[in-house]
N, C-alpha and C positions, 0 to 999 in steps of 0.2 A: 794791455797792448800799447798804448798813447804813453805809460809811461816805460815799461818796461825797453822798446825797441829803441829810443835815444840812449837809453842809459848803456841798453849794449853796444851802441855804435860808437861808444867812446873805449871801448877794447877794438882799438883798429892799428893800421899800419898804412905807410906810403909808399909802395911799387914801383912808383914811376917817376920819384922825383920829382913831384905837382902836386898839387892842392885835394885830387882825387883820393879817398881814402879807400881802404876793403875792413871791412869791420865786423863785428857778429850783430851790428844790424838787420840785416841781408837775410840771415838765418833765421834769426828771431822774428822777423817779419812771416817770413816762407812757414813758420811752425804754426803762427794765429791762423796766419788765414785757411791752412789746411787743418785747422781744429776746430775755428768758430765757426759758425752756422750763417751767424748774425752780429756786427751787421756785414750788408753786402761788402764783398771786397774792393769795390769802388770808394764807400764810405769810410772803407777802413784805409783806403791808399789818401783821401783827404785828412784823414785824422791825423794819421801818423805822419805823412811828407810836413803839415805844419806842427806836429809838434818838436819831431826832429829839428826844423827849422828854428825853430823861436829858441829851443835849447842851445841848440850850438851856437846861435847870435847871442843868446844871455850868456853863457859861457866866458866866452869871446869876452861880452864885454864887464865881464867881471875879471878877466885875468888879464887886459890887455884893457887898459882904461885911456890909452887914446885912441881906442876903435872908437869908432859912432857907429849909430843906427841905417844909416847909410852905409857904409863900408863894407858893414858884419851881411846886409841882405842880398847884398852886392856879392860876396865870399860865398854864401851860404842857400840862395835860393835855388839853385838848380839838383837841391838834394831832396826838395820837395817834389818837382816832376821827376825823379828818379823812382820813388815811391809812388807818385801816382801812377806812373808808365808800369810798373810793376804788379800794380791794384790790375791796372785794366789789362795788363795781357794774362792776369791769372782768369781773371772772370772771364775773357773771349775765350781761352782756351778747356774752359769749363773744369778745370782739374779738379774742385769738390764731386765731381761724378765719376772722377774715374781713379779712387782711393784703392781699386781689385785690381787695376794696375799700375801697379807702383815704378816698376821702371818707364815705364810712359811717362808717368808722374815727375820722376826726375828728369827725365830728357827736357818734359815740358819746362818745370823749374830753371835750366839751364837757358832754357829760350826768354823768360822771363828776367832773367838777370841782367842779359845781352840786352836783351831790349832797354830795360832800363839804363841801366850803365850808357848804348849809347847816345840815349835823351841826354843824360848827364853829362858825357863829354863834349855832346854837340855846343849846350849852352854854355859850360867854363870854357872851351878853345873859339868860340865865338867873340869872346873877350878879348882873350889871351892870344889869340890868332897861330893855337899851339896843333900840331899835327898828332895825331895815333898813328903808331910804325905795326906792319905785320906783326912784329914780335911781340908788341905793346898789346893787340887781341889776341893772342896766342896766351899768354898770361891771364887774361882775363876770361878767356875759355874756360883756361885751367881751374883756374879758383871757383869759379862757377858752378862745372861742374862739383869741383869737391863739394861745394857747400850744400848745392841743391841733397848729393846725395845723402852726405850725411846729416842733414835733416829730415832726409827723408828715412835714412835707418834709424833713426831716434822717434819716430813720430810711428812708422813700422812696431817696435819695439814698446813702446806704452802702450798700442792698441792691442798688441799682443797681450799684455800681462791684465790691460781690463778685460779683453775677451776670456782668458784662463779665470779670473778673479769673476765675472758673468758665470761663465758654463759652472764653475764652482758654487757658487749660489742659487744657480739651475737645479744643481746635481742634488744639493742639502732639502731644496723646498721638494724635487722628486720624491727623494726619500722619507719627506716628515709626512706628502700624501700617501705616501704608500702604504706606510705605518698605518696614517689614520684609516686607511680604507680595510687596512686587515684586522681594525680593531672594528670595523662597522661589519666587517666579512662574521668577524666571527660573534657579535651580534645577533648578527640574522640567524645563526646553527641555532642560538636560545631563541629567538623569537620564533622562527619555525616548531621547534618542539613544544613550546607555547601555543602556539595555532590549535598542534596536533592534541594538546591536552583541554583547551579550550572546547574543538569537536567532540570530544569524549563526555563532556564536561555536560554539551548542550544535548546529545545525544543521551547518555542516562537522565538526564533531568525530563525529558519530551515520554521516556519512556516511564518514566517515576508516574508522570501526570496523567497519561493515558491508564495505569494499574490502577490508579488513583478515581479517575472518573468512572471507572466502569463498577465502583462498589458502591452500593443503595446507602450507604452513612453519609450525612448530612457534613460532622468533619471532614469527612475524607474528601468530599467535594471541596473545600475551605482548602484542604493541602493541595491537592492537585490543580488548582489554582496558584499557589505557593511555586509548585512546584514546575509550572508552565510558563510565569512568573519570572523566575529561574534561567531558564533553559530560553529565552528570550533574553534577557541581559546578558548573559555569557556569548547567544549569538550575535549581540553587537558588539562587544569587543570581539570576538574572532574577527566580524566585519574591519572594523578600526584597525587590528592590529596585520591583517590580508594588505589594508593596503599603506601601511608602514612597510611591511616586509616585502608590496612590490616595487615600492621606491626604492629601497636599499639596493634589492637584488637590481632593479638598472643601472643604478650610481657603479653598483661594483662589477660588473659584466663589461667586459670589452674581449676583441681579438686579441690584442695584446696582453695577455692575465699572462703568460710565461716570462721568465727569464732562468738566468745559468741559477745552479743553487750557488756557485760561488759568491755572485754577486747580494743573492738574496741574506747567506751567512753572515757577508761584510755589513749590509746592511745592518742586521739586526746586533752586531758586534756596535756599528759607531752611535745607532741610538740611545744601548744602553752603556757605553760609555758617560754619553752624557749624562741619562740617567743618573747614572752613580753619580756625578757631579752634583746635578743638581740637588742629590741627598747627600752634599758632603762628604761622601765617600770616595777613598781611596782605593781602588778596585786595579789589578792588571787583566787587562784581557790578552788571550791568546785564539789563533783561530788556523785549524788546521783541517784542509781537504786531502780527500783520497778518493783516487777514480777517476772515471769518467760517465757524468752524467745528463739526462737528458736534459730539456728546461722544462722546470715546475711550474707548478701553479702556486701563481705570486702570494693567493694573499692566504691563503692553506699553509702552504711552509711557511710567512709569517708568522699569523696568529701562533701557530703553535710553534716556532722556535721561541720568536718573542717572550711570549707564557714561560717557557724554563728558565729561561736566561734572567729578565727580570723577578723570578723568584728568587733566582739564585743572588743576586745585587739587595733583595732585599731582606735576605736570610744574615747578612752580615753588620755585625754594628757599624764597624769603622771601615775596617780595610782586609783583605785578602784577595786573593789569585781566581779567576775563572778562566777553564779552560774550553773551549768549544772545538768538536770536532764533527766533521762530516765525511761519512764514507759510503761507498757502495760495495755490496757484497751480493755478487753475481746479481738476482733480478731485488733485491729491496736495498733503498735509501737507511741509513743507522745516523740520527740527529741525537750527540750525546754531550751534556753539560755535566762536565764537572768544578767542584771549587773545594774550597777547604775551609769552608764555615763551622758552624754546632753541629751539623748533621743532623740527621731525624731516625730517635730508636725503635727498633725493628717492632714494638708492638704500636705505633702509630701510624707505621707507612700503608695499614690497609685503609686507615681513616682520610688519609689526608685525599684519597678519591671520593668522598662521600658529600655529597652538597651541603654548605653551610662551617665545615669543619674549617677550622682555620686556625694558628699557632702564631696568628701577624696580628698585632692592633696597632696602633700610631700614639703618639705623645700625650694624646686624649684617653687611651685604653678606650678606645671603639674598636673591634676590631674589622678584620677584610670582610670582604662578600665572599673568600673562601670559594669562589668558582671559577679559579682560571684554572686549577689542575684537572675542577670537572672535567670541564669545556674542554680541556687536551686529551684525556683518560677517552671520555664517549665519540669526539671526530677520530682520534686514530684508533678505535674499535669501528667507526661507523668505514673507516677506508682500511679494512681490515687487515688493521697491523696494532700493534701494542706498546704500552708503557710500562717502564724496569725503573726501578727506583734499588739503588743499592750503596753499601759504606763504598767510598773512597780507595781505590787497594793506595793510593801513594800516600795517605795518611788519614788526618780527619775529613771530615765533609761529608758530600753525598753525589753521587754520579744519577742522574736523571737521562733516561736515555729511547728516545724513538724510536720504533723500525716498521717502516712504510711501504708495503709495494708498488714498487716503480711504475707499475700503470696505473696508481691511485691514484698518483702525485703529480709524475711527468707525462709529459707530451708524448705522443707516439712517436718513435725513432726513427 
């Protein structure tokens, strides 16, 4: 600001045929102190009236070398309370608080000019023993006003594009939690089934040991200790893992677990765009709705759109086409991914639901956990709708395709 606002005040002009300039000083002043916080606008009308000052006197006496230093502060100091007049009428009139009304804002602005300007002419025609004519303020109304405004649309105008460039980085971390919560959502389906195997688990073991103790052989007592043994460590992880599985389920529980599925499709369209990026792949996506549907539950239509869509990005070496489509057809949602990768031949597509079976390894030949098709296969049997796996009709690939009923999924209407 200290250096910035002299150097604009030297893009000026003279109006009035006097010593008075109109510059983009004025401007550039008007833009710091409705940007900066700190420091106060008093400190900033001391900074800036001497450094304005000391400029235009070194100026001066670099290009006019039989100025002195007299002369030049003589010319030149009544430019310094024009700027401090300007500090103090921004700060009394509080204008950093009232930024949500902008044309108040310039009106204000306008008062602040006035003000200052007539600090300024008071001091040079106190000199000069020169008069300001009606006209002479009418002009400086004018300019005024222009200038306040349009720093005030400029100043409007950059907080706009931070606030869009904000909400837009709101919008991305929104959606990188929501992701994460439907990848912890659909976590908790395997920890839950876990639980439920674990019960089973500690349950035959309790019964093993009770069959066990009631026979008069001395081993069999030895097992049924074994066996009791057992069925005691199983019930402490059930324990462990009950209260993993209630932490999850409060993290992902809220009022707000709905939205549109449009939104929810886009979402999972810009994740795995990246996706693809970030495995160096060249992928188009496309995304097409049909219908009119309720709002889902967010992180159910995640997980499992997610799940197709990232297989389908990772069924590709380099590059090719994913299509996503969503539709409804009278009472059920139809969530269907096609692409035009290798494809998968018809005597694997029963395996590829079977836990553990997998046809993906990484660069290491490790391959996957092979359980994301599970996890989609058994939640859309558990919200009783189903999984189609079929060739491509518009060439190679393979179409993967959803179909949910609408009161699994959505919201009541």
């Amino acid at each position: 600001m200290v250096i910035s606002v002299p150097i604009a005040g030297e893009f000026h002009f003279y109006p009035f045929q006097t010593d008075f300039r109109v510059s983009l000083g004025t401007p550039a002043f008007f833009l710091f102190l409705l940007w900066l916080r700190s420091p106060s606008p008093l400190i900033s009308g001391l900074l800036v009236g001497s450094s304005v000052t000391i400029f235009r006197m070194g100026l001066d006496l670099r290009l006019e070398p039989h100025w002195n230093w007299g002369v030049a502060f003589q010319h030149h100091y009544p430019v310094f309370f024009y700027y401090l007049t300007y500090a103090i009428a921004f700060a009394l009139l509080r204008m950093n608080r009232r930024h949500n009304q902008p044309i108040l804002v310039g009106a204000l602005g306008v008062v602040c000019e006035i003000a200052a300007t007539l600090v300024e002419l008071l001091l040079r025609y106190s000199i000069t023993e020169q008069t300001t004519t009606f006209a002479t303020w009418n002009q400086i109304v004018l300019i005024a006003f222009f200038r306040s405004f349009f720093v005030l649309g400029f100043f409007n105008l950059v907080k706009l594009r931070q606030s869009k460039a904000a909400e837009e980085q709101k919008r991305k971390e929104n959606e990188k939690m929501l992701m994460l919560i439907s990848e912890l959502y659909e976590e908790t389906i395997q920890l839950k089934k876990t639980l439920h195997n674990a019960e089973n688990i500690a349950r035959d073991s309790y019964e093993l040991y009770q069959s066990l103790n009631d026979e008069p052989y001395v081993f069999h007592k030895d097992l049924a200790q074994k066996a009791l043994r057992i069925a005691g460590e199983v019930h402490e992880i059930k324990k462990d893992n009950q209260r993993i599985y209630a932490g999850l389920s409060s993290l992902i529980s809220h009022e707000s677990d709905y939205m549109p599925v449009e939104e929810l499709a886009d979402i999972v369209l810009r994740s795995n765009q990246k996706y693809a990026q970030s495995l160096g792949k060249k992928i188009e996506f496309t995304l097409q709705t049909e219908g009119i549907f309720p709002l889902c539950h967010v992180y159910t239509a995640l997980s499992l759109f997610n799940n197709l869509v990232a297989n389908a990005v990772e069924s590709f070496e380099e590059q090719g086409i994913i299509r996503i489509r969503v539709k409804r057809e009278k009472d059920v949602i139809v969530f269907s991914v096609a692409d035009n990768g290798p494809g998968i031949a018809p005597k694997y597509r029963e395996k590829i639901f079977i836990p553990g079976y997998t046809t993906k390894f990484d660069k290491a030949g490790n391959p996957s956990t092979g359980i994301g098709l599970v996890y989609v296969n058994q939640e859309t049997e558990r919200l009783l709708g189903n999984v189609q796996v079929q060739d491509n009709p518009e060439g190679a690939g393979t179409v993967f395709t959803i179909t949910l009923p609408i009161g699994q999924i959505g919201k009541e209407e």
